[in-house]
Short mmCIF file of the C-alpha atoms (twelve columns), coordinates in Angstrom:
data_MODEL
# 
_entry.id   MODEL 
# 
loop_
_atom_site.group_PDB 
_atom_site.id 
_atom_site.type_symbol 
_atom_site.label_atom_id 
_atom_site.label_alt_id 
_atom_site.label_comp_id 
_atom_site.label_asym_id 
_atom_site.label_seq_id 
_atom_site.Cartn_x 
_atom_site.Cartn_y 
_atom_site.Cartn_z 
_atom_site.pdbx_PDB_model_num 
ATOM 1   C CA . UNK A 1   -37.120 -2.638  46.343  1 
ATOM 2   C CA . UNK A 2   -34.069 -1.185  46.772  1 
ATOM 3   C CA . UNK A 3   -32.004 -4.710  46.034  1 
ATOM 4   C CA . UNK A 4   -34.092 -4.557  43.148  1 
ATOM 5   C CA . UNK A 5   -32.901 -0.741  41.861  1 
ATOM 6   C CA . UNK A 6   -29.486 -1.915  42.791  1 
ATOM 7   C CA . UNK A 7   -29.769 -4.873  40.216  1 
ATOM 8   C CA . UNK A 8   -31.254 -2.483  37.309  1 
ATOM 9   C CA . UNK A 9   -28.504 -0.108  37.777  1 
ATOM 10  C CA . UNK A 10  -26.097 -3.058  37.626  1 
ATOM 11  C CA . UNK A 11  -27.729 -4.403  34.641  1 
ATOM 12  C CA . UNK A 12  -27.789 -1.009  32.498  1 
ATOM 13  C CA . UNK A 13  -24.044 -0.280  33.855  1 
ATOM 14  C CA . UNK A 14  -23.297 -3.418  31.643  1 
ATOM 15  C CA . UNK A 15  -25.454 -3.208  28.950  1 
ATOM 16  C CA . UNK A 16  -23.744 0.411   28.952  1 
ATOM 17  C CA . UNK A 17  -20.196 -0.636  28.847  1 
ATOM 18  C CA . UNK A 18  -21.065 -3.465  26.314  1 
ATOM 19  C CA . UNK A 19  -22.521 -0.437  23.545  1 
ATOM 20  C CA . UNK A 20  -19.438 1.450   24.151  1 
ATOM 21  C CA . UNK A 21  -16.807 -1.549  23.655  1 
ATOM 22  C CA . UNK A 22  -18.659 -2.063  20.297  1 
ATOM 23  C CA . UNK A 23  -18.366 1.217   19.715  1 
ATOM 24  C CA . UNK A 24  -14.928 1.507   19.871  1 
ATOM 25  C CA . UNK A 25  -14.626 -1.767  17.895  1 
ATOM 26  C CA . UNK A 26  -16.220 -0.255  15.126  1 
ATOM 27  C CA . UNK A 27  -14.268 3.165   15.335  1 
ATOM 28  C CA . UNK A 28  -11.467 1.325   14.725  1 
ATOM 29  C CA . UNK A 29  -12.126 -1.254  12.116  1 
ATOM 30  C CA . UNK A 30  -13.744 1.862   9.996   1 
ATOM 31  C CA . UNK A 31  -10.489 3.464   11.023  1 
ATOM 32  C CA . UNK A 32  -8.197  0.909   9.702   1 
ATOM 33  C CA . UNK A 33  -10.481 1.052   6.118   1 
ATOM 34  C CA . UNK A 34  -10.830 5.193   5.931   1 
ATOM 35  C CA . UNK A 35  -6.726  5.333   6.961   1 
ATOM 36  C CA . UNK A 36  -5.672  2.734   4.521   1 
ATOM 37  C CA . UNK A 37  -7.672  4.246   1.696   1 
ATOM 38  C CA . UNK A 38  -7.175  7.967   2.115   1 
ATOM 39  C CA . UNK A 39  -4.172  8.072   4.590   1 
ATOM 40  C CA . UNK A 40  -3.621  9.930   8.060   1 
ATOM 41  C CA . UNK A 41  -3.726  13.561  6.748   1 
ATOM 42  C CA . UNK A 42  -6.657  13.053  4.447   1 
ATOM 43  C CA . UNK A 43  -8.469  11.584  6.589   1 
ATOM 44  C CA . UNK A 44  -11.120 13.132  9.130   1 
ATOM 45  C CA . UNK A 45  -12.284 11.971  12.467  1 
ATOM 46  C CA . UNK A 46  -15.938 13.234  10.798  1 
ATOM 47  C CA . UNK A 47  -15.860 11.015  8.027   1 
ATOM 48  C CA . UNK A 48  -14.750 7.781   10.731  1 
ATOM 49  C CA . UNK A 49  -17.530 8.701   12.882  1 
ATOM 50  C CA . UNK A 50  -20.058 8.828   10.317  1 
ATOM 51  C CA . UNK A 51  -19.128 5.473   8.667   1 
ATOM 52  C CA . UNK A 52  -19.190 4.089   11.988  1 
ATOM 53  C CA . UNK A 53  -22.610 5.493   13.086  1 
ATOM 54  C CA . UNK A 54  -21.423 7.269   16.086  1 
ATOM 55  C CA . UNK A 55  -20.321 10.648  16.974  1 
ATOM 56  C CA . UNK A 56  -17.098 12.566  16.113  1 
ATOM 57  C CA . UNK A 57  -17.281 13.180  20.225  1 
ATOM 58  C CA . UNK A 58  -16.816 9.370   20.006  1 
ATOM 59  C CA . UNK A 59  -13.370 9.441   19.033  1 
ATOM 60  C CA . UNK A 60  -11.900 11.708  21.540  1 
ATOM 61  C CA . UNK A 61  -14.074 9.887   24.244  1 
ATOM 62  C CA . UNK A 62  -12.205 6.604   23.371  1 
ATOM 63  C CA . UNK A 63  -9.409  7.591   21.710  1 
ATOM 64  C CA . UNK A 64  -8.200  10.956  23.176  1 
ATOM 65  C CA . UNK A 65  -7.490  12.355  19.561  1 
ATOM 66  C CA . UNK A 66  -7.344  11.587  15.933  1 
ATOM 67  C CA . UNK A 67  -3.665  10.658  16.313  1 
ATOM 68  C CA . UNK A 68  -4.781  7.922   19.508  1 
ATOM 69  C CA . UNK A 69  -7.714  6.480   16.752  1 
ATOM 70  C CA . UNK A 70  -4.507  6.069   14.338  1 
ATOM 71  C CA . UNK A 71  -2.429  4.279   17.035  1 
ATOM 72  C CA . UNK A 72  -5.297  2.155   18.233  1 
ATOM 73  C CA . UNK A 73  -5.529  1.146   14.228  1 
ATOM 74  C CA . UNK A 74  -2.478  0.287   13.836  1 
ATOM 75  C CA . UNK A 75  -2.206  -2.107  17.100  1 
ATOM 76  C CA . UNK A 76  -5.354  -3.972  15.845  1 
ATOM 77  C CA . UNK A 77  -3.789  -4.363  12.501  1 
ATOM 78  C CA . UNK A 78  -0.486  -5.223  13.834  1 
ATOM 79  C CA . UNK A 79  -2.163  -7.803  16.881  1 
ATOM 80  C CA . UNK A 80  -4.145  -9.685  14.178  1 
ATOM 81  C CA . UNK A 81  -1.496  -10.526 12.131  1 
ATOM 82  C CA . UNK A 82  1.008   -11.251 14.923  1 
ATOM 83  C CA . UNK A 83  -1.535  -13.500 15.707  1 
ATOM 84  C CA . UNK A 84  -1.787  -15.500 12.621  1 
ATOM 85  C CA . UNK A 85  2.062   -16.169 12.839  1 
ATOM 86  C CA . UNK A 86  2.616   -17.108 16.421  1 
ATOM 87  C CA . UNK A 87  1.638   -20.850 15.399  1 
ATOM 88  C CA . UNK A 88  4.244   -20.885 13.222  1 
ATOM 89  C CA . UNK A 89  7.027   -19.085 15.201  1 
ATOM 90  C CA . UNK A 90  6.041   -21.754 17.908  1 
ATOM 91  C CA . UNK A 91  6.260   -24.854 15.587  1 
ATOM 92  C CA . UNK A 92  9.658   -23.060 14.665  1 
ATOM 93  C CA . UNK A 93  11.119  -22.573 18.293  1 
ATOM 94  C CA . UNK A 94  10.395  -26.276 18.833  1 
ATOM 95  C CA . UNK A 95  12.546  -26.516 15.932  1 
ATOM 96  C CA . UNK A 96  15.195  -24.476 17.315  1 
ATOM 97  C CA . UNK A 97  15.502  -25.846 20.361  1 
ATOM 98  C CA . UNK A 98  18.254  -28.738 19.176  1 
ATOM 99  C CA . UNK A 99  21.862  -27.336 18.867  1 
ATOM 100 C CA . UNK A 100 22.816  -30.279 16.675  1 
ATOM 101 C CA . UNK A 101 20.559  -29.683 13.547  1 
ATOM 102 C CA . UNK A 102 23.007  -30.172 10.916  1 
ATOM 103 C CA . UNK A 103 22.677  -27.548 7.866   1 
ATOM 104 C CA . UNK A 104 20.556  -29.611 5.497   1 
ATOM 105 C CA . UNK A 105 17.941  -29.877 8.687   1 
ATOM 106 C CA . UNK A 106 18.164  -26.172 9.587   1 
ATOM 107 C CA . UNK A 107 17.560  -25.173 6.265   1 
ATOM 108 C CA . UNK A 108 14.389  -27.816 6.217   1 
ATOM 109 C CA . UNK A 109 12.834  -26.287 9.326   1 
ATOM 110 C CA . UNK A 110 13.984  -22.546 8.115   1 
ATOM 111 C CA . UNK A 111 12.039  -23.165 4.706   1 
ATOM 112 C CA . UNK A 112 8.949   -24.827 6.753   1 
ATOM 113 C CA . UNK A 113 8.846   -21.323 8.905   1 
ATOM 114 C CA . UNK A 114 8.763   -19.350 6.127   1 
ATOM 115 C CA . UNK A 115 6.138   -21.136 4.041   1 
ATOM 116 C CA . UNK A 116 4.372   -21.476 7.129   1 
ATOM 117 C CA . UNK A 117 4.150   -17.522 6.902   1 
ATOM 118 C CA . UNK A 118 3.362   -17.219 3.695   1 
ATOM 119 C CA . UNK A 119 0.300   -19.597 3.863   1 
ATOM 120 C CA . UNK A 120 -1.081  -18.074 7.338   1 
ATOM 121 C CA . UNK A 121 -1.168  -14.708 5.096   1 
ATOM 122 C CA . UNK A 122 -2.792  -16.323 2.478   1 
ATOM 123 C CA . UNK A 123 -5.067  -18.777 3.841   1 
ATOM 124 C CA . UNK A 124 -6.404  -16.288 6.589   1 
ATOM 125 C CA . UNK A 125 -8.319  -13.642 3.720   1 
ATOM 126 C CA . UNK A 126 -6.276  -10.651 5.664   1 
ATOM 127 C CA . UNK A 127 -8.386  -7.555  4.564   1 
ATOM 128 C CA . UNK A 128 -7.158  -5.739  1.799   1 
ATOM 129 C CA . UNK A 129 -7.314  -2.579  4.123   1 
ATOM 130 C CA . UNK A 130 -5.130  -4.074  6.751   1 
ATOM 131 C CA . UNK A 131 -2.229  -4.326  4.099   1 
ATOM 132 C CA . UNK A 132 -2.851  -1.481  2.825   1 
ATOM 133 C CA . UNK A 133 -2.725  0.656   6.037   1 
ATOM 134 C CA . UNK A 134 0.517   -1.275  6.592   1 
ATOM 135 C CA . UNK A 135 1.822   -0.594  3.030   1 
ATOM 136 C CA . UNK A 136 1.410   3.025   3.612   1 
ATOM 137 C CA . UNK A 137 2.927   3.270   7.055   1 
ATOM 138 C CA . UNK A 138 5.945   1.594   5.340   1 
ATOM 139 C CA . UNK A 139 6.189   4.449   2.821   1 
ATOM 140 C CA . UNK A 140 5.360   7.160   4.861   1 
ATOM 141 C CA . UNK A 141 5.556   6.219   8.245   1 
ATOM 142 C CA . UNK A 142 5.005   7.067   11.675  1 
ATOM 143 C CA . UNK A 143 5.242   6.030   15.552  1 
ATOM 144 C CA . UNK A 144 2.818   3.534   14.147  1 
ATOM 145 C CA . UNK A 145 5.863   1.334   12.831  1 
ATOM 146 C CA . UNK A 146 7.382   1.017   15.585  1 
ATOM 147 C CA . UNK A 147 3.671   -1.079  17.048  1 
ATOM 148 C CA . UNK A 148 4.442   -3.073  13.820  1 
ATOM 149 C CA . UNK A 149 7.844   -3.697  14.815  1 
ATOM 150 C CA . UNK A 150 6.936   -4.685  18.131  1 
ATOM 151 C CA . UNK A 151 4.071   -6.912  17.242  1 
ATOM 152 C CA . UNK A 152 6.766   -8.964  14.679  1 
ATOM 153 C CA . UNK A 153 9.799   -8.614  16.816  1 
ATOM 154 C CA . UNK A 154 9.021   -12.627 17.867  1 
ATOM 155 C CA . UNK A 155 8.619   -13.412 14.188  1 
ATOM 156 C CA . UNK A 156 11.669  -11.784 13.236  1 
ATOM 157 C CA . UNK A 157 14.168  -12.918 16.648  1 
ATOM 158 C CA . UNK A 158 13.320  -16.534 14.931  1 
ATOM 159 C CA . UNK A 159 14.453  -16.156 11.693  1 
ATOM 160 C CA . UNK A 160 17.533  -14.416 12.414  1 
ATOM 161 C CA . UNK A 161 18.345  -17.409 14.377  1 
ATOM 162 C CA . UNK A 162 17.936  -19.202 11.415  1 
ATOM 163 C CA . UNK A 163 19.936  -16.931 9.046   1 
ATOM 164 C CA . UNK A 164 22.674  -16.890 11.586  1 
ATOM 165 C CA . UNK A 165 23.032  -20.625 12.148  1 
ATOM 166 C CA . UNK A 166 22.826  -21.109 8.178   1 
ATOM 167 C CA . UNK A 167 25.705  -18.482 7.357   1 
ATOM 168 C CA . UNK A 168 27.367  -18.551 10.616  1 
ATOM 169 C CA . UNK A 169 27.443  -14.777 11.207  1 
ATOM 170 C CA . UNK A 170 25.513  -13.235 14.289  1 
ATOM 171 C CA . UNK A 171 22.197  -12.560 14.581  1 
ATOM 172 C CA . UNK A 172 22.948  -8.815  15.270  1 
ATOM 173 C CA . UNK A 173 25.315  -8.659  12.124  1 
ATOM 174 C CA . UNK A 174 23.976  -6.060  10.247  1 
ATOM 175 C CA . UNK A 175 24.237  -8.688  7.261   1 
ATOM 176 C CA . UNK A 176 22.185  -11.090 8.821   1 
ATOM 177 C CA . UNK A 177 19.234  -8.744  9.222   1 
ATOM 178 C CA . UNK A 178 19.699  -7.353  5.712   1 
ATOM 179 C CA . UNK A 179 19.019  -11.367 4.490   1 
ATOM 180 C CA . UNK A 180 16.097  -11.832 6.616   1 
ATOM 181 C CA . UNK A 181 14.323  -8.625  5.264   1 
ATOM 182 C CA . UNK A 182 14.657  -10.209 1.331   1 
ATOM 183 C CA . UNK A 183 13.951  -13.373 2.468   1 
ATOM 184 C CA . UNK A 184 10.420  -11.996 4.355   1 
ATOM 185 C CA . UNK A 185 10.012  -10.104 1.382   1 
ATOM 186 C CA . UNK A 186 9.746   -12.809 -1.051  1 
ATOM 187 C CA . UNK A 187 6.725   -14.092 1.486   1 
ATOM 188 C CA . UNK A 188 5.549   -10.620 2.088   1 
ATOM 189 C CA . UNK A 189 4.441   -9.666  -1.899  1 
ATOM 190 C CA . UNK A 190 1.661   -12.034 -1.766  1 
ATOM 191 C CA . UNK A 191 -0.308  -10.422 0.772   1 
ATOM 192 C CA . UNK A 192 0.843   -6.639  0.323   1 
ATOM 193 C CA . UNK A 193 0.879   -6.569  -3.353  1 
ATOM 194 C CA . UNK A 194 -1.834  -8.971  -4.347  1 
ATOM 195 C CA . UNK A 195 -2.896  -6.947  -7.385  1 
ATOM 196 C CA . UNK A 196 0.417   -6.303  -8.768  1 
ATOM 197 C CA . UNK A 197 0.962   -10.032 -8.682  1 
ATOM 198 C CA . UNK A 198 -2.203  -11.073 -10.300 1 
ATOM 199 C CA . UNK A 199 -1.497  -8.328  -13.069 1 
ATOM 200 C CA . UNK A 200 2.133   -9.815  -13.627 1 
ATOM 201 C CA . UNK A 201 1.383   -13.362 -13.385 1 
ATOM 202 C CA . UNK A 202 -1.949  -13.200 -15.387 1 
ATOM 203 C CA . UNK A 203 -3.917  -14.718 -13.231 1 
ATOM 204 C CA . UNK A 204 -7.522  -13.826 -11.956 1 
ATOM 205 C CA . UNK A 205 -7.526  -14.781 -7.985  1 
ATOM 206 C CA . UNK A 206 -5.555  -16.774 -5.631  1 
ATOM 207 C CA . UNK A 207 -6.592  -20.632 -5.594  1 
ATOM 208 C CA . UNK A 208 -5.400  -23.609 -4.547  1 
ATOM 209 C CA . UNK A 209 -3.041  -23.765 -7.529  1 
ATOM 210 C CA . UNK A 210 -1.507  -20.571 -7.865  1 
ATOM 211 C CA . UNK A 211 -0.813  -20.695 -4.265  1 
ATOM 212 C CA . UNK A 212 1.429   -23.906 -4.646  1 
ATOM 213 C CA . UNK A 213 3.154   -22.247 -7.596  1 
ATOM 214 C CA . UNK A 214 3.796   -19.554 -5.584  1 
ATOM 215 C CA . UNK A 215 4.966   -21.581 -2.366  1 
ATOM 216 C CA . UNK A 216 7.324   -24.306 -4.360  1 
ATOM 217 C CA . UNK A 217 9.037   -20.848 -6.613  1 
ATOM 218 C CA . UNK A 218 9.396   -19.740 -2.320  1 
ATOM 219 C CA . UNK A 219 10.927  -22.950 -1.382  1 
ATOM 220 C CA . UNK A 220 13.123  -23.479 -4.456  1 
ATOM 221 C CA . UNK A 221 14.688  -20.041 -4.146  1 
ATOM 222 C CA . UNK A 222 15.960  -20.861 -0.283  1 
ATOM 223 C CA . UNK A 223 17.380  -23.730 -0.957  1 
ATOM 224 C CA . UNK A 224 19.084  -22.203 -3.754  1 
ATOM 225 C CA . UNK A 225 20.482  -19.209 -1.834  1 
ATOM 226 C CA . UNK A 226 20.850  -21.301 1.577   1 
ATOM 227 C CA . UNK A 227 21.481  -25.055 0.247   1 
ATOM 228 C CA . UNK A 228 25.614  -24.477 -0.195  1 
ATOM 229 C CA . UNK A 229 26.071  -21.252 2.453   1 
ATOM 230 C CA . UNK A 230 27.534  -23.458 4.568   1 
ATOM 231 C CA . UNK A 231 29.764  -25.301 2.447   1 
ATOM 232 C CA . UNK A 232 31.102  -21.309 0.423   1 
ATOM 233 C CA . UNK A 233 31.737  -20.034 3.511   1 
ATOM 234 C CA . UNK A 234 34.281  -23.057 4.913   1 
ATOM 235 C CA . UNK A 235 36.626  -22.402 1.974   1 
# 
């Protein structure tokens, strides 16, 4: 009998720990959606709760405070999209493994790595609230951009190595960082700004076609601002 009580206490334990996980789950995906929309000041730990069916206690239990919820937001947004580009940045590194690439193949693999972005952004659905929350931490932000930072630092260590072996200037040049950041923005509109581009372009959704339209406008810009570097800066 006792063996028995042993197991049932084991049991509930789990089934226990299980509710909570899910619990915190869902604190934080509502999170992500109530931040994006309303941001961190406007929003209430109350109006998280309720959305998520729990208790306001809920939050401090799991998070400690409102401002733990907002960091625990934040890492889930910025995991899940690190994530989505780690096939690429590996597919890349392969890449960048060969000191003898000449220019012409460096730029190839360079333009491969960012359309490779681009389409893991777009092909994946990302919620609109995940770009969102990250649209407003980019305006107005917080220790929460440095978890961004963190969660893209692999992302963005492989395309300085690109920039720097196209223009021949180190990775830690500040000039070299200052390209990479317009380059990733080109990529980056599609997915942070998806209305504004619709609006502009006139188009009604993202398909199949718009998407290659925007991709071969992508690819034809690099090799327009990368396709001679090599040969401006020798003379």
């Amino acid at each position: 009998m006792r063996r028995n009580r042993t197991g049932n206490r084991s049991i509930e334990c789990s089934a226990c720990q299980s509710r909570s996980e899910r619990t915190r789950r869902r604190l934080i995906e509502v999170a992500v959606g109530v931040f994006s929309e309303l941001g961190y000041e406007a929003a209430s730990t109350r109006i998280i709760a309720e959305q998520a069916q729990t208790s306001p206690m809920s939050v401090f239990y799991h998070f400690g405070s409102k401002r733990g919820l907002y960091r625990a937001a934040a890492e889930f947004v910025g995991s899940n999209i690190a994530r989505l580009f780690q096939p690429v940045c590996d597919i890349a590194h392969q890449g960048l493994v060969s000191t003898t690439l000449t220019h012409d193949q460096t730029l190839r693999l360079f333009i491969e790595f960012i359309a490779g972005i681009m389409r893991a952004e777009s092909d994946a659905g990302t919620p609109n609230s995940w770009l969102q929350f990250i649209r407003r931490e980019r305006v107005d932000p917080t220790e929460a951009l440095e978890i961004f930072n963190t969660q893209y630092a692999s992302t963005f260590e492989v395309g300085l190595e690109f920039i720097s072996r196209l223009t021949k200037l180190p990775t830690k040049a500040a000039e070299t960082r200052l390209q990479l950041l317009a380059v990733f923005s080109m990529s980056e509109l599609l997915w942070t700004d998806r209305s504004l581009v619709l609006r502009i372009m006139g188009w009604k959704a993202f398909g199949e076609e718009e998407t290659q339209i925007l991709e071969g406008t992508l690819r034809n810009n690099l090799r327009a601002l990368y396709a001679q570097k090599e040969l401006r800066l020798q003379l």
